[in-house]
N, C-alpha and C positions, 0 to 999 in steps of 0.2 A: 504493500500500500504506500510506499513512500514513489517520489519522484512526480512527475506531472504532465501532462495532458494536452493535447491540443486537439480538439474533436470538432473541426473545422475546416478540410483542406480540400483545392481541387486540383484535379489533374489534367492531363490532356486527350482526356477521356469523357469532358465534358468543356468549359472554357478555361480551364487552367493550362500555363505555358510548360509544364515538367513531365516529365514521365514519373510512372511510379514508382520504378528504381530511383530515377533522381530526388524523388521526393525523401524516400527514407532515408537518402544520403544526408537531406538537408535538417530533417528531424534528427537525424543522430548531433550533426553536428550543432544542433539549436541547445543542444541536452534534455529534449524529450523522451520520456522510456515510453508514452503510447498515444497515436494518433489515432485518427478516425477519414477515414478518405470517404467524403462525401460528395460525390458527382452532382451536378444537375440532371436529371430523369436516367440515370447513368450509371450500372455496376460494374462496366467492364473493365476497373482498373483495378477491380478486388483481389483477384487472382494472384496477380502480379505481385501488389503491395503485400498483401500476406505473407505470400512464399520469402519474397526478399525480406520482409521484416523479420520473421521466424527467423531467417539464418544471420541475420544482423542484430539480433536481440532487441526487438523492437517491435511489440505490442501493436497489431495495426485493427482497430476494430469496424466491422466492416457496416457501412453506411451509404448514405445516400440523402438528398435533398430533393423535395419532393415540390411543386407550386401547386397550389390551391387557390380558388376563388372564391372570394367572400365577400360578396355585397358590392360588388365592383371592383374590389382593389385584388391585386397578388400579394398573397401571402405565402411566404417559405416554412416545409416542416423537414425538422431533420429527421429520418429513420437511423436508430444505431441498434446494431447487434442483428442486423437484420437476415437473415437467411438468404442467400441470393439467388441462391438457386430452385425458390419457393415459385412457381409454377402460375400463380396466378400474379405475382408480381413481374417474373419476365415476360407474363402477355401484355400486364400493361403499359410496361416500358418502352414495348415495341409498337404499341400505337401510342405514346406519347411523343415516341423519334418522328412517324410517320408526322404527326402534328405538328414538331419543328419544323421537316422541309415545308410543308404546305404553305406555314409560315412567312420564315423564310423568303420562299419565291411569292406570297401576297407584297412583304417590304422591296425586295428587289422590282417587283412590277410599279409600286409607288414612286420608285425609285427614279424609273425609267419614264415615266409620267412627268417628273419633275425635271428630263433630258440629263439624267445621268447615267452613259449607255454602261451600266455596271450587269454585269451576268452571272445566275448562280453557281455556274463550273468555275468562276471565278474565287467566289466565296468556298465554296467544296475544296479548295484549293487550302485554306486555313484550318481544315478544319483535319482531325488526327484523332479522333475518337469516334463515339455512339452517336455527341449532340452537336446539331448543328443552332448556332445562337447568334443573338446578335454582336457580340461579340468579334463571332465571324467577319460580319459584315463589316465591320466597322473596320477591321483590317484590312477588308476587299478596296474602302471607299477609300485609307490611309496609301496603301500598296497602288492604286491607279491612278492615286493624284486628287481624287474628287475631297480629302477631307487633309487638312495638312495632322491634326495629333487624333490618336483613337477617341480623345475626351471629344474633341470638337463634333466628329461623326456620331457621335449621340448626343452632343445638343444643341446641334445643327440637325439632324435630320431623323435618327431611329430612337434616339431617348424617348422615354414617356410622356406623351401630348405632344412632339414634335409632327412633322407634315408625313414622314413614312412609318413611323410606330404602326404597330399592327399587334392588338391584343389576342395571348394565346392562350386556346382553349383550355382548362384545367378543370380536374376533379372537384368537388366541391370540399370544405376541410375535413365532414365527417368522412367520406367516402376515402380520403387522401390517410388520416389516422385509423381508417378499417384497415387499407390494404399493408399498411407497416405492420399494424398488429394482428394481422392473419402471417406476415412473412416473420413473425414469432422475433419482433425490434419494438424499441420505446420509441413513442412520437415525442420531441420538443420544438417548441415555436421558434423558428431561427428569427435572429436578430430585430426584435420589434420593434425599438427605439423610442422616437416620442410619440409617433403617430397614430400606435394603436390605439383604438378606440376600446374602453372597457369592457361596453355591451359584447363588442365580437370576441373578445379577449375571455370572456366569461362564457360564451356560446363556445372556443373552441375550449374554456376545462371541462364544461357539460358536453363537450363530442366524446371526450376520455383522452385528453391532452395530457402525456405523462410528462413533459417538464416545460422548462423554458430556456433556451440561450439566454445566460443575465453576462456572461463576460463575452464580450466582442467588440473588438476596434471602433462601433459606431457610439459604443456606451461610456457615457461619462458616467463619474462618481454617483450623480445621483438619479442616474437611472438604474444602472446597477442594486443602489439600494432599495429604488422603486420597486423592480423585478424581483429582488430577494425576498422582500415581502410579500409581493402575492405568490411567490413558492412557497416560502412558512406558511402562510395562512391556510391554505390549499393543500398542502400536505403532495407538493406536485416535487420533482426532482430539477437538480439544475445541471446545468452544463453552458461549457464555450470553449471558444476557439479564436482560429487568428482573422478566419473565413480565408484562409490564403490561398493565390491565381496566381504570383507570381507575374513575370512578361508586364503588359501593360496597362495593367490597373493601378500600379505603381505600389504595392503589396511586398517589396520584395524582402525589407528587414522585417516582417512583422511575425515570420515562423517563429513561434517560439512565445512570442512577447505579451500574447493573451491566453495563457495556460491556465490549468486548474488543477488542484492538485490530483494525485492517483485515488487518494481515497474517496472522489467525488465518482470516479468511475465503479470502483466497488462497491456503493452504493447503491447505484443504477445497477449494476451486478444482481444486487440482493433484491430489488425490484423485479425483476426478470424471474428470479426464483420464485416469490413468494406470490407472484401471476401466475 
């Protein structure tokens, strides 16, 4: 139980720029003894990370980040511990990719409405995993000149309310916290910050929301303490991370620097038991 945590990370399995060898290299070297490699709609770096953690002595616990829509807005849940090879989770993963490309090519046609002759083999081009995101894109519009930094290509053009944004279909949060806890993993709210609203916040602990991301790079002190109180209260679990991507979100010192201790994992351990 001693050592600590980061149950936060992405790879190049979804919009993270590392592979998942390189990732546990960068965890070892953060002085993390356990991560959690949570993709967006995305398990295929589990394999990987595992195998290499095992033999680097390094705890990788297997995860995944889920979107969910609630009352208009997206919301993120982390799945940890989750079974990956649970059968009706990789059906839904596979029509959640399928909804990426759809995606995808609705913002690229925006795109080209607004005479930016950008093309999706172009974006497929970035892209070295399961999910294809905007992320992608944003590297397409950076790489052919249309956007000069990846910030600008999202709020210039695919960011949220901008002129090619295109909202993507999603589970709803109970359906999203069923399918984690059918795949035998704890649901936690990733990163909520200031924004959430109570009413949903309390609609998703009555879905059977098992914890909350209270430590993450978005939280200050006293949000932090905010979140830790409706964990106590609730009798819900906590967890966090660095949320690290690495490459161009500009994430790159942050492995390591939003940890939690091992015993917080243990805990969530005995949760998973006494379920």
């Amino acid at each position: 139980m001693d050592g600590k945590a980061d149950l936060h990370v992405h790879t190049i399995f979804s919009d993270g720029a590392l592979s998942p060898t390189e990732i546990i290299t960068r965890a070892k070297n953060a002085g993390l003894n356990i991560i959690s490699i949570t993709d967006h709609d995305s398990i295929g770096g589990l394999d990987e990370a595992i195998a290499v953690g095992r033999d680097s002595g390094l705890e990788v616990i297997p995860g995944i980040e889920l979107s969910a829509s609630l009352d208009g807005r997206e919301v993120h849940i982390l799945g940890y511990f989750v079974n990956h090879f649970n059968q009706e989770l990789v059906d839904s993963l596979a029509g959640f990719q399928d909804e990426r490309m759809n995606r995808a090519k609705r913002i690229v046609g925006k795109l080209n409405k607004m005479n930016i002759p950008i093309h999706i083999d172009s974006v497929m081009e970035h892209v070295t995993g399961d999910s294809v995101g905007r992320p992608h894109i944003a590297s397409a519009l950076v790489t052919e000149g249309h956007a000069t930094t990846y910030q600008q290509a999202f709020m210039k053009y695919i960011g949220d309310g901008r002129p090619a944004y295109e909202r993507k279909w999603n589970y709803s949060p109970e359906e999203t916290i069923r399918l984690i806890n059918k795949a035998g993993g704890l649901s936690f709210l990733a990163h909520p910050g200031r924004s959430m609203n109570e009413d949903l916040l309390f609609r998703l602990i009555k879905a059977g929301l098992d914890g909350i991301e209270v430590i993450h790079p978005s939280h200050p002190p006293e949000i932090v303490y905010y979140y830790r109180g409706i964990v106590n209260e609730y009798c819900l679990l906590e967890s966090g991370g660095s949320d690290f991507h690495g490459g161009e979100k500009g994430d790159d010192e942050t492995l390591g620097k939003f940890a939690i201790p091992a015993l917080t994992v243990e805990i969530m351990r005995r949760r998973l038991i006494s379920n």
